[in-house]
N, C-alpha and C positions, 0 to 999 in steps of 0.2 A: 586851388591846388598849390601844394608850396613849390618853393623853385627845384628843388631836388631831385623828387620823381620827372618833373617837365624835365633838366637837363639828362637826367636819366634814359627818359623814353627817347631823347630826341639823337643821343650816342647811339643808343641801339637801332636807330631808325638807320641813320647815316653808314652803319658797319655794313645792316642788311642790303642797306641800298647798291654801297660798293662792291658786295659781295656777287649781287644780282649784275650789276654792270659787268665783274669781270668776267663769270662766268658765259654772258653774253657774248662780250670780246673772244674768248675762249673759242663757244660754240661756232663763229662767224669766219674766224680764220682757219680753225683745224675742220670746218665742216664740208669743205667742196665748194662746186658752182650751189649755195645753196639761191631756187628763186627767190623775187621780190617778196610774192606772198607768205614766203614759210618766212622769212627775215623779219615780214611786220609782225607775223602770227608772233613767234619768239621776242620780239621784244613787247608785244602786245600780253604776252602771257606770263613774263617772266617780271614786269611794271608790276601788275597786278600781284604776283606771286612777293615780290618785294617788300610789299604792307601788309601781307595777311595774318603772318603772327603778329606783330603787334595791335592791328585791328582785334585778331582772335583773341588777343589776349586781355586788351582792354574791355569787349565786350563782356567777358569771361566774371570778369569782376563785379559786371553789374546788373548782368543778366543772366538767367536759366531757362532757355527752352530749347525745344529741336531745330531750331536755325541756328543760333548761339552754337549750340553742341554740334553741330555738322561742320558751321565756318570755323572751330577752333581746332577739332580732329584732321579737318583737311591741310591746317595752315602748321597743325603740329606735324602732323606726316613730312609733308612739304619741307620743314624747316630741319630734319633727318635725312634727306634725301639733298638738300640744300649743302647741308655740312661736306658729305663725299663727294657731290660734283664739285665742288670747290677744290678739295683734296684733291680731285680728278686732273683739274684744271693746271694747277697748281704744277703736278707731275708732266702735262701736257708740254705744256711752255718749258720744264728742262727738260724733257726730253730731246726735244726738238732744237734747244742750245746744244745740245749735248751734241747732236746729230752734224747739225750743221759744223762746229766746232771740231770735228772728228772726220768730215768729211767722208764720212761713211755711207752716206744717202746718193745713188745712184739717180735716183729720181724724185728730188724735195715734195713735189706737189702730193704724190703717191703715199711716199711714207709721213706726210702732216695728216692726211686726212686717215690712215691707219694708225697712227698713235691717238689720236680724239679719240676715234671709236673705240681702241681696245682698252682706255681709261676712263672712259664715260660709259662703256658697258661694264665694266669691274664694280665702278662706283653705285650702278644700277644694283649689280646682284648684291654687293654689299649692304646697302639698303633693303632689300628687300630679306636679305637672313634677318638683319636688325630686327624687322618685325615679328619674326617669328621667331627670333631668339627669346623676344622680349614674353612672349606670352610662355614660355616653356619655366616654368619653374623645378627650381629644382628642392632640394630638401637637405639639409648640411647638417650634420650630426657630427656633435661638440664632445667629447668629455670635459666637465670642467671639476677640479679639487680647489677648493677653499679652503684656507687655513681657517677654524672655527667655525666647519660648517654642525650646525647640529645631528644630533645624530637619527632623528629623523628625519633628515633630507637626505641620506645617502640611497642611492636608486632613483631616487625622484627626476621627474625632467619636467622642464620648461620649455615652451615654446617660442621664441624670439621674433616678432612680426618687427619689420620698421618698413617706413617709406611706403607705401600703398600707395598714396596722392592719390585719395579717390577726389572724381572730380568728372570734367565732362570729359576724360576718354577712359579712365577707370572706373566703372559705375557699379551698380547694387551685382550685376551677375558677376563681375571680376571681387567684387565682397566676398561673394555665394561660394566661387571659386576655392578663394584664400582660407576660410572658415570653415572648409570642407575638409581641406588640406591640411590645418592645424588639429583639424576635430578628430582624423582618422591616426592621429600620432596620440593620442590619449593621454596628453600634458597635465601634468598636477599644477600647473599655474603659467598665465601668458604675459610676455611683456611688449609692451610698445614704446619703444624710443622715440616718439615724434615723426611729425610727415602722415598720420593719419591720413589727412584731409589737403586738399592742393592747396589750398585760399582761396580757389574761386565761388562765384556764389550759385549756391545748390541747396537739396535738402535735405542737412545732413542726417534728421530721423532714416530715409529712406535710405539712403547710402549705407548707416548705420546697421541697418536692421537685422540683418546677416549673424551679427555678432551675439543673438539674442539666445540662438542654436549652439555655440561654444562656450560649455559651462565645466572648467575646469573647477578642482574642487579648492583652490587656494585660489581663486580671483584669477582677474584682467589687470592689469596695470599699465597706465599711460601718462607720460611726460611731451611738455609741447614740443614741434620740432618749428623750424622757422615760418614752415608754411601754414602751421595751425595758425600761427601768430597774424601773419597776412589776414587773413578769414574773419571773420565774429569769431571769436575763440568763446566766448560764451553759448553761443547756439549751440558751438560743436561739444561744449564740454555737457549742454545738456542732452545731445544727444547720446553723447558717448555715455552718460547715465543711465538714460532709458536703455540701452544696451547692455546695462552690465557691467562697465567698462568702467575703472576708478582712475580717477583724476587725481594725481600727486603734485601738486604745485606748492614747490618749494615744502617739502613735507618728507615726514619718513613715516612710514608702518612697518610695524614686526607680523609676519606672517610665520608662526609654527617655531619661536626661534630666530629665524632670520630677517634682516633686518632689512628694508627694501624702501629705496630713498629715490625721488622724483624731483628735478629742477627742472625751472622752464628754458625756454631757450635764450630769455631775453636776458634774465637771472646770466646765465652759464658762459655770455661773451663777454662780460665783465667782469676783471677779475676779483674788484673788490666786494662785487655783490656773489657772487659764487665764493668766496672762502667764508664771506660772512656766514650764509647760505650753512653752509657745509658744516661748518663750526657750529651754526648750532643745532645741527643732528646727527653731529657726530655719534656712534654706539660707541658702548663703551669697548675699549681698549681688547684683542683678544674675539670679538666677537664677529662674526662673518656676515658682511653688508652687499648689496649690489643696487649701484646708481644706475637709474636711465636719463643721463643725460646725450642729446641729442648729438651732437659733434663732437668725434674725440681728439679735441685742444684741453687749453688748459689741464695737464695729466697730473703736473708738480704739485698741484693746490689739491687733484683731489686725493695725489697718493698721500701727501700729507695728513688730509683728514682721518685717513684712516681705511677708506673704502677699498673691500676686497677683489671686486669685480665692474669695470665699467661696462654699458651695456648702449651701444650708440650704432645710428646708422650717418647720413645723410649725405655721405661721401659717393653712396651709388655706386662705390669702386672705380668712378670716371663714366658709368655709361656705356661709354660708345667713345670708339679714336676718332680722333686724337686727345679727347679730354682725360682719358685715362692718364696718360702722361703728366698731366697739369694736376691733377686731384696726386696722384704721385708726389712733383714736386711739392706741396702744399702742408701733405701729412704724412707722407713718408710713408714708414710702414703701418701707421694706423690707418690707411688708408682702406684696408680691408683683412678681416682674421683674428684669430685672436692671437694677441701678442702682450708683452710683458714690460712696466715701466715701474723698474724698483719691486716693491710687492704688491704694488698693485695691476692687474689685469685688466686686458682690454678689449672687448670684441667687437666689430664695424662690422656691421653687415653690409651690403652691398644693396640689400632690398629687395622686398616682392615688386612694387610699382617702379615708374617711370616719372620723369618730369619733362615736360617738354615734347622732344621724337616721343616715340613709343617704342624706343629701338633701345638694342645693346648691342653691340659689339666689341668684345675683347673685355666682355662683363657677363654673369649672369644673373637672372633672379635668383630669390631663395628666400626661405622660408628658415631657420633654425632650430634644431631639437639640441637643445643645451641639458647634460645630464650630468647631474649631481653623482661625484664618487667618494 
């Protein structure tokens, strides 16, 4: 293994770890007379709890069965539920500066152990919407006008999927799901910005399969997003064929007129390979194109090229807080929506799947009906 990922895994071991300590510290002083036994259990449980994403996730990569997919779902639950007790925690300790500094606290003992509680139960039910926020999809209906759009695309709609990360907690019924749910909007063509697939290792025929039932009448269209990249991106591109699904790497096709251009993702963080890239599928002048490239960066190079509509997710809108904030400061307002850079167009879906939790909060899913006016 090269040095990179080992430094890599080994910062994220050490974040988890300290995160796992504080919130121990946390639970020990805001918790009461807690006994000896529950003090070993918690640190007994919370040790444990400290390696199991990374465990889950290194297993994830090299294995596929129902132990794999149990210890990965529970370490990804966990690592959502992880994030707000931290936030919990966090609020815990200034509260309680706050407190003491204020001299407001008639009885410290009393109100330490009712501020833990009433932010580690907050933190609980926040978690627990997460989960069920995450499975609720919604369905976002666009109007979009292109300049050059032809003139029989006007009425037409597309369907926008990104980010699915099927994997071992999005599996063939969350496929079944998503494919239902495009199928019953009756799209004259689908597009996917990348994030199909998580990178872990699975089968992606069967993951696939789903897609076999949605047979719009202008195609499926798919560009990689980073997590294809992760994966055998060959496996999944031949699954994604058995599917129906067409693979644009670094390519353009004209569907009916308009002009519909695929980069990959490794292509699209480079800027010298993405203007090359672009430059030479450019349409010509006048003509109305829409790129799936997976993050909306580099905007300058592609309003340059020409392109009239960019078509990207992997921003997940932040997820879940406090990351929202952070994907915020990152991309600003491309972070989710369709928004406007010069004359060319942008729209970030936020995504049907999840990566990681399986949670949202202060996000939600969604699915895209993009309609041509």
């Amino acid at each position: 293994m090269k040095l990179w990922p080992v430094a890599g895994i080994l910062v994220v071991q050490v974040s988890l770890s300290l995160a796992h300590w504080f919130i121990y510290d946390t639970l020990i002083f805001f918790g009461g007379n807690l006994s000896p036994a529950t003090v070993l259990a918690l640190r007994v449980a919370l040790t444990l709890l400290a390696f199991s994403f990374m465990v889950g996730a290194l297993l994830s990569f090299k294995f596929s069965n129902l132990l794999v997919e149990l210890i990965y779902k529970v370490a990804a639950v966990w690592l959502g539920f992880l994030n707000f007790f931290f936030v919990a925690a966090c609020l815990s300790w200034l509260a309680w500066y706050a407190l003491l500094a204020t001299e407001l606290g008639a009885n410290p003992p009393a109100a330490r152990h009712f501020i833990g509680v009433g932010f580690f139960a907050l933190a609980l039910l926040a978690g627990i919407y997460g989960l069920l926020n995450a499975r609720w999809i919604r369905v976002r209906r666009i109007p979009v006008i292109l300049p050059g759009l032809p003139e029989s695309w006007r009425g037409r709609s597309g369907v926008l999927l990104s980010d699915l990360h099927l994997g071992h907690v999005n599996g063939q019924q969350f496929t079944r799901r998503i494919v239902d749910l495009a199928a019953s909007l009756n799209p004259d063509i689908v597009f996917i910005p990348g994030d199909l697939f998580d990178g872990s290792k699975v089968d992606p025929n069967y993951l696939a399969a789903p897609f076999t039932d949605l047979t719009p009448p202008l195609g499926i269209f798919f560009a990689t997003g980073n997590h294809d990249e992760f994966g055998g991106m060959r496996l999944y591109a031949e699954a994604m064929k058995g599917a129906g699904i067409r693979v644009l790497t670094n390519e353009r096709v004209t569907v009916d007129g308009l002009h519909i251009v695929g980069v990959t993702f490794a292509n699209s963080t480079d800027p010298i390979s993405l203007r090359a890239s672009l430059e030479g599928l450019r349409p010509d002048s006048g003509e109305a194109s829409i790129l799936l490239n997976h993050m909306p960066s580099r905007l300058p190079i592609v309003e340059q090229a020409g392109v009239s509509l960019q078509l990207s997710g992997h921003t997940h809108g932040g997820q879940m807080f406090p990351f929202n904030w952070m994907t915020r400061r990152v991309f600003g307002r491309f972070t989710y929506g369709l928004q406007q850079f010069g004359a060319l167009q942008v729209y970030t879906s936020s995504g049907a799947g999840t990566w990681g939790p399986p949670m949202r909060v202060g996000t939600h899913p969604e699915i895209v009906l993009l309609e041509f006016e």
